[in-house]
C-alpha positions as a printed Julia matrix, in Angstrom:
357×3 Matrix{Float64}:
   0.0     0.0    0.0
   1.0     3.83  -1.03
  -0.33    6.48   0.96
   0.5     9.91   1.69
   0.1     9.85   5.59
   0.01    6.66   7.75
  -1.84    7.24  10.84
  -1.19    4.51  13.9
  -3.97    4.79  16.57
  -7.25    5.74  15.82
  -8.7     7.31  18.77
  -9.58   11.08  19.08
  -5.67   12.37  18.11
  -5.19   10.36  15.75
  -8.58   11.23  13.74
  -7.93   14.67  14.72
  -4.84   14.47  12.77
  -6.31   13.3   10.39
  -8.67   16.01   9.53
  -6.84   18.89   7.64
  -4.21   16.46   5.73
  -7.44   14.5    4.47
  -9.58   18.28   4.32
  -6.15   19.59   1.76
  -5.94   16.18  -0.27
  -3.74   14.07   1.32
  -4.54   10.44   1.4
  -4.45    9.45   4.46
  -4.39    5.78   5.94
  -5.57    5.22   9.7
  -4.28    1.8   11.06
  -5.92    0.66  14.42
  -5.8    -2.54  16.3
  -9.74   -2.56  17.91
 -12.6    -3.54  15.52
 -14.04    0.27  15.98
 -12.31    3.62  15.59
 -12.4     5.89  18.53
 -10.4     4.37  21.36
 -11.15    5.26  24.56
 -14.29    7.66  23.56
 -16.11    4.63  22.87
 -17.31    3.97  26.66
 -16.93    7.62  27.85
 -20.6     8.41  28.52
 -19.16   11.8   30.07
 -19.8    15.08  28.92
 -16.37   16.56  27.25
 -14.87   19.64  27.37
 -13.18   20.08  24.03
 -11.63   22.54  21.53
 -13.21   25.71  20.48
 -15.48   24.93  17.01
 -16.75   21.47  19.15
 -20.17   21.74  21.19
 -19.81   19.75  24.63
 -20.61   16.13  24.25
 -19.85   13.0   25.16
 -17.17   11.05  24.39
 -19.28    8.55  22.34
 -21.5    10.83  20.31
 -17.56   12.82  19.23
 -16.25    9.14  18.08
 -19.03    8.98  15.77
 -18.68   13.05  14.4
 -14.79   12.71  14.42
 -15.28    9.74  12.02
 -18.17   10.9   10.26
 -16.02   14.0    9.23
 -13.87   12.16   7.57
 -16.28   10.4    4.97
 -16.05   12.55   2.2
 -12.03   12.47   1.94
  -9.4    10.08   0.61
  -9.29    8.24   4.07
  -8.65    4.56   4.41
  -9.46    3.07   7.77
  -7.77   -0.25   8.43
  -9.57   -1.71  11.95
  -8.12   -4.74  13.48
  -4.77   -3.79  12.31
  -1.62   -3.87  14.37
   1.91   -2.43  13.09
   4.49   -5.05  14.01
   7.77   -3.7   12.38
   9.5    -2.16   9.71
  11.53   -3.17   6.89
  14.91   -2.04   6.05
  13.06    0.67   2.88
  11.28    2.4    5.57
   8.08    0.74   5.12
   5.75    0.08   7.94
   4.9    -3.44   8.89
   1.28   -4.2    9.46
  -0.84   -7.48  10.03
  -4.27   -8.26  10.59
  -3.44  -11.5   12.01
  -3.7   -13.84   9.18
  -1.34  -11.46   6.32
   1.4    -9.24   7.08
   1.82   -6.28   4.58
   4.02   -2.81   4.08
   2.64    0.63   3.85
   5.06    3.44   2.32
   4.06    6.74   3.47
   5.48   10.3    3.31
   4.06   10.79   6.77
   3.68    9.08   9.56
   2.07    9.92  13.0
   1.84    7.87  15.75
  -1.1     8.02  18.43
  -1.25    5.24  20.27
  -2.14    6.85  23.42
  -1.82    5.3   27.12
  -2.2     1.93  28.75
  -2.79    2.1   33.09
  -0.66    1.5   34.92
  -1.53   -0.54  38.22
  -1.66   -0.94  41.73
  -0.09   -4.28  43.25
  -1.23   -5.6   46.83
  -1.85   -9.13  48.24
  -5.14  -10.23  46.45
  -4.94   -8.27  43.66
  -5.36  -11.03  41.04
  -8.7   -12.41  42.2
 -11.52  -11.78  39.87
 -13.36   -8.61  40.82
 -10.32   -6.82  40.69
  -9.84   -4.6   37.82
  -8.59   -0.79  37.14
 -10.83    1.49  36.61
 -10.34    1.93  33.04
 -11.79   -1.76  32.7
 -14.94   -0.85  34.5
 -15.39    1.91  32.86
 -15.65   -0.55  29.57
 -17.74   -3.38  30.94
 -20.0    -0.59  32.34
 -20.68    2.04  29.41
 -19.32   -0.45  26.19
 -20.28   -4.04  27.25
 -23.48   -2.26  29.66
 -22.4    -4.95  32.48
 -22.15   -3.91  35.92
 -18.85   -5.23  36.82
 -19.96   -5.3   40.75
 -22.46   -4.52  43.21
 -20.19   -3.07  46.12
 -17.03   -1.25  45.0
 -14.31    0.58  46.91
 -11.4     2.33  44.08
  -8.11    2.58  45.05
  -6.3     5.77  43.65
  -7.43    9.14  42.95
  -7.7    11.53  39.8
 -10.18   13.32  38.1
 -11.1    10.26  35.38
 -11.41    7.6   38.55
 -13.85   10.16  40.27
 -15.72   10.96  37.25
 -15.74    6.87  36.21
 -16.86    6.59  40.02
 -19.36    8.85  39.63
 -21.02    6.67  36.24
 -20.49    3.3   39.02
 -22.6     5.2   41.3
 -25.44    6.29  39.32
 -25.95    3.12  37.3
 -26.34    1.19  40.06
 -22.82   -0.11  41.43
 -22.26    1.21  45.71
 -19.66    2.55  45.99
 -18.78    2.48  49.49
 -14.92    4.5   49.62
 -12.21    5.46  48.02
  -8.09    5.39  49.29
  -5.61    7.05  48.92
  -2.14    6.81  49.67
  -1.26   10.5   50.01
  -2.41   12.56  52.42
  -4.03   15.46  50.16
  -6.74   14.96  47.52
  -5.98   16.84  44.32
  -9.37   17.07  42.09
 -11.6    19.63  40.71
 -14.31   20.81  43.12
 -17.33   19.38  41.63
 -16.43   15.98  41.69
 -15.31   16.5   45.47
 -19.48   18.03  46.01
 -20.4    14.91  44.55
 -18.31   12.51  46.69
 -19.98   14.51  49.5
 -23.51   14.49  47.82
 -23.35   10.84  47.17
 -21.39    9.82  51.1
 -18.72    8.73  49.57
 -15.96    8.73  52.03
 -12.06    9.52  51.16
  -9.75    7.52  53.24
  -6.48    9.86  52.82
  -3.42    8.37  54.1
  -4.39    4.86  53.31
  -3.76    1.74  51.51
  -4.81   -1.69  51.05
  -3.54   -4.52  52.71
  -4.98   -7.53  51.61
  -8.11   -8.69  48.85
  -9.57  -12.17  50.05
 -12.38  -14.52  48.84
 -12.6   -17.74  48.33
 -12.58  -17.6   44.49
 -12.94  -13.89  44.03
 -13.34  -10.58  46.01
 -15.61  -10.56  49.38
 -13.73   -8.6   51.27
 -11.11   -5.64  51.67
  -9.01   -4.99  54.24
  -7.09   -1.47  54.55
  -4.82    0.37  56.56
  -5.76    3.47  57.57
  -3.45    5.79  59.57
  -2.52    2.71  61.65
  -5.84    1.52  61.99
  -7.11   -1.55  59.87
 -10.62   -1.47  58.07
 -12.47   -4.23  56.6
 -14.93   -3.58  53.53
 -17.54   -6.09  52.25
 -17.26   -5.49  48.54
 -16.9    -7.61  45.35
 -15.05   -5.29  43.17
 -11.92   -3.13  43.75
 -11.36   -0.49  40.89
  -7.51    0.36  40.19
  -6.87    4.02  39.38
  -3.13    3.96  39.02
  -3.09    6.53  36.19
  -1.66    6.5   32.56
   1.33    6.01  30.66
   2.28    6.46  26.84
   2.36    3.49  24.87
   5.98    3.13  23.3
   6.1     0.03  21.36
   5.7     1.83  17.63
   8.73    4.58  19.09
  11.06    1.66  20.18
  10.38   -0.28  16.67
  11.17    2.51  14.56
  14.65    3.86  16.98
  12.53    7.03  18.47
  14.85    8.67  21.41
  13.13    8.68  23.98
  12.96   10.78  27.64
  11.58   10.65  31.0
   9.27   13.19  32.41
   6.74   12.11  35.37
   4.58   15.13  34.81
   3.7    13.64  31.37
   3.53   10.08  32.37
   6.9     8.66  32.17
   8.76    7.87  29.3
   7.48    8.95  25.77
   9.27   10.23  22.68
  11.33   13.37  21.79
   9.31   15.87  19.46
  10.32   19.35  18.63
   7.4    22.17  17.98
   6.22   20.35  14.65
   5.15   16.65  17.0
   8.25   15.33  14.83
  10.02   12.84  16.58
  13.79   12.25  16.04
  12.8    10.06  13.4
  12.39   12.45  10.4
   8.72   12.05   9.0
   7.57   10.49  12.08
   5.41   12.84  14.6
   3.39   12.02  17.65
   0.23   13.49  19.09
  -2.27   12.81  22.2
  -1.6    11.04  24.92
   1.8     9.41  23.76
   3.24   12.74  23.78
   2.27   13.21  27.32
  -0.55   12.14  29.4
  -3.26   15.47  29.3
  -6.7    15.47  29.18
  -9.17   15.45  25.97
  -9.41   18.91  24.78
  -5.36   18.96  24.9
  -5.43   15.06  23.2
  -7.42   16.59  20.22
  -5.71   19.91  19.96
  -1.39   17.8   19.64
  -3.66   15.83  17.21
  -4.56   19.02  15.36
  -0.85   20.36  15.51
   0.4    17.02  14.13
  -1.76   17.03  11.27
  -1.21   20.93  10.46
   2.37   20.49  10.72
   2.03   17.55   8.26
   0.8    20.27   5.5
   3.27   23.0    6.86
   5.86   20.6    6.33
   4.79   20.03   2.71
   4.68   22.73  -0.99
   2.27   24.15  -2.72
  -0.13   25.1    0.5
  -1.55   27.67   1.95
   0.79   29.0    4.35
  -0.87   31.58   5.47
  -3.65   29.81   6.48
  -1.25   26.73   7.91
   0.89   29.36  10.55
  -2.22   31.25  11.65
  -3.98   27.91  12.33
  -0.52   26.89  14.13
  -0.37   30.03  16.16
  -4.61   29.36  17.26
  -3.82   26.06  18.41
  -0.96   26.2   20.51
  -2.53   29.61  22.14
  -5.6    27.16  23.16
  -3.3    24.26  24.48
  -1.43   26.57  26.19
  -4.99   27.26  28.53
  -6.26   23.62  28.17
  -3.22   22.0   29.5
  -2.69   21.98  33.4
   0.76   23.97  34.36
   3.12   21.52  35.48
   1.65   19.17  32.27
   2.12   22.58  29.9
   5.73   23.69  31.45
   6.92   19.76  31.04
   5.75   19.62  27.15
   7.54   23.54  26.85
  10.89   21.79  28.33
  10.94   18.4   26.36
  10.56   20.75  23.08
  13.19   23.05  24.08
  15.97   20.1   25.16
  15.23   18.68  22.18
  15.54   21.34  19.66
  18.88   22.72  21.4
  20.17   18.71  21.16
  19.53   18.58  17.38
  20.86   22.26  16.86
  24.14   20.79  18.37
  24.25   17.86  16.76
  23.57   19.55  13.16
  25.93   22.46  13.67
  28.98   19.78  14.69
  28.36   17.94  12.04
């Protein structure tokens, strides 16, 4: 296969990226390993915040309109489709588990977003334990209640909003730990927690699952003090980390930042990776929430036509300059100073190393 830009991941980045390259007349190949496009928007039943231009929805109703915007352009959309390699011409490797095949591309942009990351105690294999991510799917995408009693262990804005869709569809959720000793979340989910008497136990941690074959009961320690909770399902909110395997296949440096997620790939202002033709966008450029997942995404695939002749560039640096003024606002500051140092190390890196050579 020939195509102009090869797309891996096809949640909301990567058909964000898609947009203007497809919108100017690129052809554009999206290559993702689920049956449906989407990703993660697929059991968000959550209202959104997202980029100016995008009413506030939910994360399933923009999966459809992010895909449904791409129908009248040169877009191919292979589903249940996993790259695996590449050969020594720079093609991509790709299988869909029966035939392995090459794609050459001008272009390629990787978004294959975050995988979470876990919390280990004694128990923690027994059926009933999950992370929250997982309930999240059986819940809104497979509409099974993965329990009846619940306690989550961890806390961020995504478990409390997940805990909140438990709650109202049925699932008890009777607490939540954490480890630390502070709770750092948006106000409105904490006036739920309070609405709905769900209790915080700060300072806290589990210390043993047990059931015969699967969760019955909890045990936690609590400033000193052990508690026991009847419940059949503990929900794991560890939080997220970029997915790497494409970057490590293809030779992408990579660098470690904990206020993006861990380690992820170099990019300079452009998304372009160290790998030349190769950019990244959403979370595997740093974990952030949806409106900032969208708007890399965005930069990605304007960068793509910035990158190429016979375009407008007028049009391509003012729509540049619009969307890293709104991801400057979306992004939270120690997330937004993190992404502003990678850039910077990396550009002064590859200014050394091309001025020595």
């Amino acid at each position: 296969m020939e195509t102009d830009l090869l797309i891996i991941g096809g949640g909301p980045a990567g058909l964000s990226a898609a947009y203007e390259p497809a919108r100017h007349g690129l052809k554009v190949t999206i290559v993702d390993e689920s049956l449906r496009l989407g990703g993660q928007l697929n059991q968000q039943s959550q209202v959104l915040d997202l980029p100016s231009g995008f009413a506030k929805q939910t994360g399933m109703k923009l999966s459809q309109f992010l895909q449904d915007r791409l129908l009248n352009y040169d877009v191919d959309l292979l589903t249940k489709c996993t790259m695996i390699g590449t050969y020594k011409d720079g093609r991509i490797g790709v299988t869909n588990g029966n035939t392995t095949f090459p794609i050459q591309s001008q272009k390629t942009i990787i978004t294959t977003g975050a995988a979470e990351d876990s919390i280990s105690f004694p128990g923690w294999t027994l059926p009933g334990v999950m992370t929250i991510g997982a309930a999240q799917i059986l819940l809104n995408r497979e509409k099974v209640l993965p329990g009846k009693k619940a306690i989550v262990l961890g806390t961020n804005n995504l478990a409390f909003e997940i805990t909140k869709q438990l709650n109202e569809s049925g699932v008890e959720v009777i607490a939540i730990i954490e480890q630390e000793s502070t709770v750092d979340v948006d106000a409105d989910n904490i006036a739920y927690l309070k609405q709905a008497n769900i209790p915080i136990y700060v300072n806290s941690s589990i210390t043993r699952a047990r059931g015969p074959g699967e969760v019955e009961m909890v045990l936690i320690n609590n400033n000193g003090t052990e508690v026991a909770f009847d419940v059949d399902l503990v929900c794991i909110a560890g939080g997220l980390f970029p997915i790497l395997e494409p970057f490590q296949v293809l030779g992408c440096e990579l660098i470690y930042l904990s206020e993006l997620g861990g380690w992820l790939p170099k990019y300079d202002t452009n998304f372009e990776t160290s790998i030349p033709n190769t950019y990244v966008a959403g979370n595997a450029a740093g974990i952030t929430a949806m409106k900032a997942i969208m708007l890399t995404g965005d930069l990605a695939g304007i960068s793509i036509l910035d990158s190429l002749e016979n375009y407008n560039s007028d049009y391509v640096k003012k729509r540049k300059e619009s969307l890293w003024t709104e991801l400057a606002k979306a992004e939270q500051p120690e997330v937004w100073s993190a992404r502003l140092s990678l850039i910077k190390e990396f550009e002064l890196e590859r200014k050394y190393v091309t001025s020595n050579r």
